[in-house]
C-alpha positions as CSV (number, residue, x, y, z in Angstrom):
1,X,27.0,4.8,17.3
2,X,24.6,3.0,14.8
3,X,21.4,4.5,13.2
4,X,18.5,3.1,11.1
5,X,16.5,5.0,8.3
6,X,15.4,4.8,4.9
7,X,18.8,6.3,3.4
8,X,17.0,9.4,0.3
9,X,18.8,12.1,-1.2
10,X,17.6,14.3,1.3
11,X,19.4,12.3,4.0
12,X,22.4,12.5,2.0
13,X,22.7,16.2,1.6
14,X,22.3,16.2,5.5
15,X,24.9,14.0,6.1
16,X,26.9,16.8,8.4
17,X,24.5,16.5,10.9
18,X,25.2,13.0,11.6
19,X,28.7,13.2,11.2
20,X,30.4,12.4,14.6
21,X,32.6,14.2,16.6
22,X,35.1,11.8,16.8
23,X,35.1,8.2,15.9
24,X,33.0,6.3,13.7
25,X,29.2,6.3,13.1
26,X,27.2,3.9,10.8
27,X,23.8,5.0,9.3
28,X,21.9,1.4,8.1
29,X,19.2,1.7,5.7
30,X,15.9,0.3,6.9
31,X,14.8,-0.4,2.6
32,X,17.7,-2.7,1.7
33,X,19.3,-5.1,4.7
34,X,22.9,-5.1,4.4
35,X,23.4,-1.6,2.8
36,X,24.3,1.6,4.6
37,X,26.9,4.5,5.0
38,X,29.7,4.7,7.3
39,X,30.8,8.2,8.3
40,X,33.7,10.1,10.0
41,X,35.1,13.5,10.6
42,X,37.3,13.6,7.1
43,X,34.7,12.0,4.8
44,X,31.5,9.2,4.1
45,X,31.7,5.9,2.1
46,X,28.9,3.5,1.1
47,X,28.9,-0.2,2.7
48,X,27.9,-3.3,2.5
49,X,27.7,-5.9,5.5
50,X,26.5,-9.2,6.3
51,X,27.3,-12.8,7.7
52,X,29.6,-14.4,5.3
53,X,31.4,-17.7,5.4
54,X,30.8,-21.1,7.2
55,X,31.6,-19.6,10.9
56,X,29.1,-16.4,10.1
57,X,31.9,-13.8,10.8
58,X,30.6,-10.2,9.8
59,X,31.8,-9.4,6.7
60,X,32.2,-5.5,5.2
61,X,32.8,-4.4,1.7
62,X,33.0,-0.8,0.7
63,X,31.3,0.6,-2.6
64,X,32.8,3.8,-3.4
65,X,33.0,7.3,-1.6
66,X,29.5,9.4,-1.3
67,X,29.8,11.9,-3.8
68,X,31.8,10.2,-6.5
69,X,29.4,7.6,-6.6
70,X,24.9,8.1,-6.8
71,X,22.6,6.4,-4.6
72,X,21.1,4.7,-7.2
73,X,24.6,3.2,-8.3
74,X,25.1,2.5,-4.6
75,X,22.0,0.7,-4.2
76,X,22.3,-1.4,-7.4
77,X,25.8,-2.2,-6.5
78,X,25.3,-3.0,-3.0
79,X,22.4,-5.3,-4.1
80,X,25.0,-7.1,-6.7
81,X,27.6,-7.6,-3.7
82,X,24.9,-9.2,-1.5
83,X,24.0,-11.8,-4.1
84,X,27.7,-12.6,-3.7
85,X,28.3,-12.8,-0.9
86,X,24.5,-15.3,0.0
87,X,26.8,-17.4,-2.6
88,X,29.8,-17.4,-1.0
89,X,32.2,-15.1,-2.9
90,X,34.5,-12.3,-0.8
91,X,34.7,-9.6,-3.0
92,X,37.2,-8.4,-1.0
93,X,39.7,-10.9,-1.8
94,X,42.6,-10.7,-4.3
95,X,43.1,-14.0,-5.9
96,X,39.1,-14.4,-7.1
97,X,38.7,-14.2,-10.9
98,X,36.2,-12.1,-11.8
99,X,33.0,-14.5,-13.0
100,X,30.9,-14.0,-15.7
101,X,27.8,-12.3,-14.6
102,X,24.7,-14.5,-14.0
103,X,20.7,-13.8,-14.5
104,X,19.2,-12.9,-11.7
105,X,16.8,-15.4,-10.0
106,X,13.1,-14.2,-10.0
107,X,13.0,-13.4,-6.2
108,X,15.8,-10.9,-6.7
109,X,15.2,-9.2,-9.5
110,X,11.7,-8.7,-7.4
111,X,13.4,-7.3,-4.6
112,X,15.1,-5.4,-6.6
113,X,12.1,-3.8,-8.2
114,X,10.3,-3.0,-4.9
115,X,13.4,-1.5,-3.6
116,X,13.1,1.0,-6.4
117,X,9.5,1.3,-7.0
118,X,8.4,1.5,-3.1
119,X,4.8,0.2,-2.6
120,X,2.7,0.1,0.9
121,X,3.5,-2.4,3.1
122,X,0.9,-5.0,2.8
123,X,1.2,-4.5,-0.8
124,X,4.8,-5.4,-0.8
125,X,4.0,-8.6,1.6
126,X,1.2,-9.8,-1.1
127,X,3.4,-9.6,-3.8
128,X,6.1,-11.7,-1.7
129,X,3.4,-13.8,-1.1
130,X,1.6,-14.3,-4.0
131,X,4.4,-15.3,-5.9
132,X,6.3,-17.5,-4.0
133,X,3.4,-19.4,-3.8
134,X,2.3,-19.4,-7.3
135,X,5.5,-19.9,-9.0
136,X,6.8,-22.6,-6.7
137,X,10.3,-23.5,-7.3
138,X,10.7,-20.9,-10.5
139,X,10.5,-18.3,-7.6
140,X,14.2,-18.7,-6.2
141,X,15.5,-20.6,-10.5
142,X,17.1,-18.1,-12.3
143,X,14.5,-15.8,-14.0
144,X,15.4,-16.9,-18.0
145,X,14.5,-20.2,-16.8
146,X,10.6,-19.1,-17.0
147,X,10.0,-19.6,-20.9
148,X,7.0,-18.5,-23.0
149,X,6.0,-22.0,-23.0
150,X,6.4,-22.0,-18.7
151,X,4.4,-19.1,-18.5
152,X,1.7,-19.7,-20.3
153,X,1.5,-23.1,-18.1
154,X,1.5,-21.4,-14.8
155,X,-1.3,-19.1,-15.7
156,X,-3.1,-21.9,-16.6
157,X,-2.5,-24.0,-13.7
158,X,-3.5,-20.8,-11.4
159,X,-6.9,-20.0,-13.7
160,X,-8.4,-23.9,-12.8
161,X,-8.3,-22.9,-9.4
162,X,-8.0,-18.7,-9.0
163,X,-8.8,-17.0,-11.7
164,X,-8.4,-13.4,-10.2
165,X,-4.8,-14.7,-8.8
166,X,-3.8,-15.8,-11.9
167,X,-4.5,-12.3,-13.5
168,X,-3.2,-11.0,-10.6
169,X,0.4,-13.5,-10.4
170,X,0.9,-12.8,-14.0
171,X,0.7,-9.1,-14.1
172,X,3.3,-8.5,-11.3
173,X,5.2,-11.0,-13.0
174,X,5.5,-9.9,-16.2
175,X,6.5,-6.1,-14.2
176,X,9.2,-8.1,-13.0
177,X,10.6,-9.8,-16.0
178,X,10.6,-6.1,-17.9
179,X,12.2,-4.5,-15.1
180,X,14.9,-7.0,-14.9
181,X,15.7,-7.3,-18.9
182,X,16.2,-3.4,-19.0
183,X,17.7,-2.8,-15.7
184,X,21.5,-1.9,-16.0
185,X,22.7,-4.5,-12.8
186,X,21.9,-7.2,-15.3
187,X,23.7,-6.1,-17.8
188,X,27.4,-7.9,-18.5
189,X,28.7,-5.2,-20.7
190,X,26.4,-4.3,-23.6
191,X,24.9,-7.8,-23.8
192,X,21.2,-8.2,-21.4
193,X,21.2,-11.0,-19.4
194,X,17.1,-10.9,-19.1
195,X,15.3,-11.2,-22.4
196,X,12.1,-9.7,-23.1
197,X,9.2,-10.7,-20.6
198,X,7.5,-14.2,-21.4
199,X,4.8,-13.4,-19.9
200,X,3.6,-11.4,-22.5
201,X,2.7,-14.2,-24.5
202,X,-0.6,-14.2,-22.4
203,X,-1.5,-11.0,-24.2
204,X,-0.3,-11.5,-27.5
205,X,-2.3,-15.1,-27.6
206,X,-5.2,-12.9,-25.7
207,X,-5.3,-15.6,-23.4
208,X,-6.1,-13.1,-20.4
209,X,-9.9,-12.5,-19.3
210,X,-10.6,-9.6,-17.6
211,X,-13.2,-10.6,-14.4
212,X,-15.9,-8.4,-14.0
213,X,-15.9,-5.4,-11.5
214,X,-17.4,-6.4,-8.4
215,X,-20.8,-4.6,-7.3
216,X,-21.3,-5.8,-4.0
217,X,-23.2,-3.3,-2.0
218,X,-26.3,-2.6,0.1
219,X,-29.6,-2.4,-0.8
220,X,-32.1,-0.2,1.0
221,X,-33.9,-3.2,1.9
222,X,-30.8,-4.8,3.6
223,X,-30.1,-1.5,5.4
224,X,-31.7,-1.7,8.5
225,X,-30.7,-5.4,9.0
226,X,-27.1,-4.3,8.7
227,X,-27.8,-1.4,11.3
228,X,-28.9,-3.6,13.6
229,X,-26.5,-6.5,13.3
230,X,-23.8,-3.9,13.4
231,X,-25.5,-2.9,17.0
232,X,-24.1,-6.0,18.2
233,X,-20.4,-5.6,17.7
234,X,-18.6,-5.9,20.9
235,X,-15.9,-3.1,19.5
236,X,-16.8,0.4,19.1
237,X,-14.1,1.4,17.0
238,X,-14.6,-1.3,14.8
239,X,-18.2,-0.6,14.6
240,X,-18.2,2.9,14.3
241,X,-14.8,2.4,11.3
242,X,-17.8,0.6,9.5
243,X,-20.1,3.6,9.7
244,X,-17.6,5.8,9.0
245,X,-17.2,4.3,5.5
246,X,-20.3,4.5,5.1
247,X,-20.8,7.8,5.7
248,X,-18.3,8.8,3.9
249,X,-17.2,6.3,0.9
250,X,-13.5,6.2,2.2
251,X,-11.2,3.6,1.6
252,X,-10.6,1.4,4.9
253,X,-7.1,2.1,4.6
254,X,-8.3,6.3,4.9
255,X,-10.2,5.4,7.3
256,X,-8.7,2.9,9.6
257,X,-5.8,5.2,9.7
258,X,-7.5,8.1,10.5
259,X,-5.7,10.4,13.3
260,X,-6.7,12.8,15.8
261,X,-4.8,15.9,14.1
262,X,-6.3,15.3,11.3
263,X,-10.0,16.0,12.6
264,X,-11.1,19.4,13.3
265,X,-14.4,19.5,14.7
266,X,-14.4,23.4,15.2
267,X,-13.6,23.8,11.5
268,X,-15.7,20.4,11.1
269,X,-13.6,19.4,8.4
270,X,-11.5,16.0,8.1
271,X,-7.9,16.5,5.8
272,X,-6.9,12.9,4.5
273,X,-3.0,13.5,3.7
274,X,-1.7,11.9,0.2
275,X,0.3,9.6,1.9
276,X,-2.6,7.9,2.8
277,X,-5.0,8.5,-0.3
278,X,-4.8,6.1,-3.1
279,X,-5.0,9.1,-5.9
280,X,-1.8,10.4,-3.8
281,X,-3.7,13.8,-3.7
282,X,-5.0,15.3,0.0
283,X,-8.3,15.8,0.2
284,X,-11.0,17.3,2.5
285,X,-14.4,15.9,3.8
286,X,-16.7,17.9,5.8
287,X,-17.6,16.5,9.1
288,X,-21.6,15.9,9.2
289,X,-23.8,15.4,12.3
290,X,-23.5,11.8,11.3
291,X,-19.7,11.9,11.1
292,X,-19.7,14.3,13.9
293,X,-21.7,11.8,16.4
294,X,-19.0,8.9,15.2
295,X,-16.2,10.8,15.9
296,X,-17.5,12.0,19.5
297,X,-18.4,8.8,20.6
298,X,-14.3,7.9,19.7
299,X,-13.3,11.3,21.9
300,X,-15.5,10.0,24.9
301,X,-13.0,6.9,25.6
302,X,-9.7,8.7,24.3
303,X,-7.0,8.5,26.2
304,X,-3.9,10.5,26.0
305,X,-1.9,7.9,24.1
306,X,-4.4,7.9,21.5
307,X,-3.1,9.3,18.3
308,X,-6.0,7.3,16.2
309,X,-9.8,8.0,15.9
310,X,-10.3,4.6,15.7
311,X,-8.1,3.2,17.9
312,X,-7.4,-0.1,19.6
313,X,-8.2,-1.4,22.9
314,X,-4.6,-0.7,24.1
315,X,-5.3,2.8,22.1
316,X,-1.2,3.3,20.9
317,X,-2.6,2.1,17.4
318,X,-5.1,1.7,15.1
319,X,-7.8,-1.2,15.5
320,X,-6.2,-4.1,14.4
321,X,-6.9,-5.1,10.9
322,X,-7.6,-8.5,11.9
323,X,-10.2,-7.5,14.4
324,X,-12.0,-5.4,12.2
325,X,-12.6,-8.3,9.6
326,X,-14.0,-10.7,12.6
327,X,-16.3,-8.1,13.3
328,X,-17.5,-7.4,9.4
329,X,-18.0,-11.0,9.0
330,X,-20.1,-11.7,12.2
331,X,-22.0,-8.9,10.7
332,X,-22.4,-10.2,6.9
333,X,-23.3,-13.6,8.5
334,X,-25.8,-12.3,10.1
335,X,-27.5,-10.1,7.6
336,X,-27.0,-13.2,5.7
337,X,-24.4,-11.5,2.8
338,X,-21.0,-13.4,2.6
339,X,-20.4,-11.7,-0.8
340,X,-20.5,-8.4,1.1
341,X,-16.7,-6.2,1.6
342,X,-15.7,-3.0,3.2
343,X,-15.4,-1.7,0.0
344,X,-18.6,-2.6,-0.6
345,X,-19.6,0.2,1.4
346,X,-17.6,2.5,-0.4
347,X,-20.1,1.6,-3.4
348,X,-23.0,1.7,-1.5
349,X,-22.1,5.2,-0.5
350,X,-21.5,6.1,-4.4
351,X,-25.0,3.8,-5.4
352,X,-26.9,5.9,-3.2
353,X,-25.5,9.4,-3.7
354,X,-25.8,9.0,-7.0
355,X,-29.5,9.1,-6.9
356,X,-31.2,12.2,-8.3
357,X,-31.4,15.7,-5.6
358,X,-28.6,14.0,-3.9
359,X,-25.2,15.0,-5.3
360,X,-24.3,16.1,-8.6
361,X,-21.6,13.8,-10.2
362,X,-18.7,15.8,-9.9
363,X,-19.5,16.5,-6.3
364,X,-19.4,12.7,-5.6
365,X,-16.2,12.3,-7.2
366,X,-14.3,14.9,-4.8
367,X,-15.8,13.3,-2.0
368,X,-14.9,9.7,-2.7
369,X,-11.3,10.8,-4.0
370,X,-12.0,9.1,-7.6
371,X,-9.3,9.3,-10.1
372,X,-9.7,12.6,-12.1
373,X,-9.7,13.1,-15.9
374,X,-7.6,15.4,-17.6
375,X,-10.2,18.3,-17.1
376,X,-11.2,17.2,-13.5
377,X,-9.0,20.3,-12.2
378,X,-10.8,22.3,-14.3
379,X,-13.6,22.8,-11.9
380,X,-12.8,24.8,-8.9
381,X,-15.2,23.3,-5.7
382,X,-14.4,24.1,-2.3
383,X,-15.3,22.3,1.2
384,X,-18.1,24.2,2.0
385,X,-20.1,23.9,-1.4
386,X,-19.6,19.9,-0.4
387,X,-21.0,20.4,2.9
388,X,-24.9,20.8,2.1
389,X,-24.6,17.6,-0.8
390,X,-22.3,15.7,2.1
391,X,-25.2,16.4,4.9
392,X,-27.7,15.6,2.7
393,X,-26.0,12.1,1.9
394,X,-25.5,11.3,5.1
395,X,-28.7,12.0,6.5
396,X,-30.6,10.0,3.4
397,X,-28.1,6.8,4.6
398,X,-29.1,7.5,8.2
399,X,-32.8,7.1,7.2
400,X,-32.3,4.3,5.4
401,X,-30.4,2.5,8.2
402,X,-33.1,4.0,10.8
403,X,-36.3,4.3,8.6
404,X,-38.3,5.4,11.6
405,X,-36.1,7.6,13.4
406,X,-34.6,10.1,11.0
407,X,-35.9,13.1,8.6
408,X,-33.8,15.4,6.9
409,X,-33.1,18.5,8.3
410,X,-34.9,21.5,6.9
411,X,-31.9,23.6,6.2
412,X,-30.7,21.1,3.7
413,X,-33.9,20.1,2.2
414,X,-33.8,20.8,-1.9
């Protein structure tokens, strides 16, 4: 019997509950292809499979017992056995001489770093991306072939077309590079195999220019335009996602993944888990009639199935991402703003909160999950004393998307 999942230490010091009666089971990690533990009723070893050889026969090399050797030896081990075997060596057989070891190209000593440092998964696609298309063939040459000289021509080459890609290419390269010339796997004995980064020529010359923040974001002029344009998306969820942010200055990924247990409309309060929260801290928003309107408008067409506020057609997921974007864009196009983003409304949110009678500062940033300072535990603000500055926001954007509909209600009034 065979089972996927991301192999942690916690798995490992439950190993005796998947430990089989009788027989073999494998556990396959779902982080790192290839790698995984094989268990049976007297002990647990680490393994390694994969197609091997010019017929593709499976092909299974054990790393060492659990216990006697770490996870993090396993892993780096494991990842040095698949490089040989993609190049044709058995390390199961006898009569091969051990081979000098070789530098890692630039593609696995990235895989190797976002095995270890985990990162979302669209972030780990746009890295794959980004690079493989930006360093052409250096991306799969051996990773000391990208000189000082090299580096500082890529960046170049990127900056004439993308400037932003080119600070972006060169700073996840230059992670990569350090990673891999301290990294113990490329090590053959004391001597590194990976020199120091090249990359950091680019900051020693001070070659790098740091772009601009952006400041898209809506101005109260352009509000009711926006309201209305928005009126015209086929897709609720889509349209009401938009509001949302809005309302609230979330992130899209806080919002868009947004789920039914997290809501409680009794306690009208929303909890955003860290998991899903940039800052990796929780935090809580209170629901306002705004908010509260958006959120039962979602309830009226929920189905069972639905575990998202904002949920497909289908409703077994979120709205797709993709969908979402067609919809913002039919909207900017419209209102006649292509330089306009989702997070845009995230600063519109923060623009006009920030206004005086609004929101004090501190107030915005708990709302908005903004990175905190070293004293920004220091003061001690609970839910409800963000409710009144949260309703007040809210009902100020509402006026300003609905000039002639909406006042402020007198029990929040300053």
């Amino acid at each position: 019997m065979n089972k996927s999942l991301k192999i942690t230490k916690q798995v490992l010091a439950s190993l005796d509950k998947y430990r089989p009666v009788k027989g073999r089971r494998y556990l396959r990690d779902s982080s790192l292809k290839g790698f995984g533990i094989i268990l049976s009723q007297s002990g647990s070893s680490y393994i390694v499979e994969r197609r091997f050889g010019k017929q593709g026969k499976s092909k299974r090399v054990t790393l060492g017992k659990v216990g006697y050797l770490g996870l993090d030896e396993a892993r780096v081990k494991a990842l040095e056995t698949l490089i040989e075997l993609e190049k044709g060596i058995d390390p199961n057989a006898s009569d091969v001489e051990e081979k000098p070891k070789q530098p890692p190209t630039f593609e696995e000593a990235l895989l190797l770093l976002l095995s270890e440092r985990p990162v979302r998964e669209n972030t780990r696609k746009q890295y794959l991306r980004d690079l493989k298309k930006n360093l052409g063939s250096y991306y799969r040459r051996p990773i000391t072939d990208i000189t000082d000289t090299q580096a500082l021509r890529i960046y170049k080459e990127i900056e004439k077309r993308a400037p932003g890609v080119a600070l972006k290419v060169s700073k996840i390269a230059h992670q990569v590079c350090s990673y891999a010339a301290v990294h113990p796997a490329y090590r053959d004995g004391a001597e590194r195999l990976v020199p120091a980064s090249p990359w950091q020529i680019l900051s020693i010359l001070k070659i790098k220019h740091k772009l601009p923040s952006r400041t898209d974001h809506l101005t109260e002029a352009e509000m009711p335009a926006f309201y209305n344009s928005l009126l015209e998306c086929p897709c609720p969820s889509s349209r009401n996602l938009v509001l949302f942010i809005l309302f609230t200055g979330c992130r899209l990924s806080e919002a868009r993944g947004l789920r039914w247990d997290e809501v409680n409309l009794l306690k009208k309060r929303i909890l955003l888990p860290a998991a899903r929260v940039k800052t990796k801290t929780a935090r809580e928003l209170p629901i306002t009639e705004e908010i509260e309107q958006l959120i039962q408008e979602q309830a009226a067409t929920r189905l069972p199935i639905a575990n998202y506020v904002f949920h497909s057609v289908t409703q077994v997921g979120p709205v797709p991402e993709h969908l979402f974007r067609d919809a913002f864009d039919a909207v900017r196009r419209r209102i006649e703003r292509p330089d306009l983003t989702p997070h845009g409304l995230r600063r519109t949110f923060i623009t006009e909160c920030s206004k005086v009678e609004i929101m004090q500062e501190h107030e915005l940033k708990l709302l908005v999950g903004h990175a905190k300072d070293v004293t920004g535990t220091y003061r001690q603000v609970g839910l409800e004393k963000l409710r009144a500055p949260a309703q007040r926001a809210t009902t100020h954007l509402m006026k300003l998307l609905r000039p002639a509909e909406v006042d402020l209600p007198e029990a929040y009034r300053l």
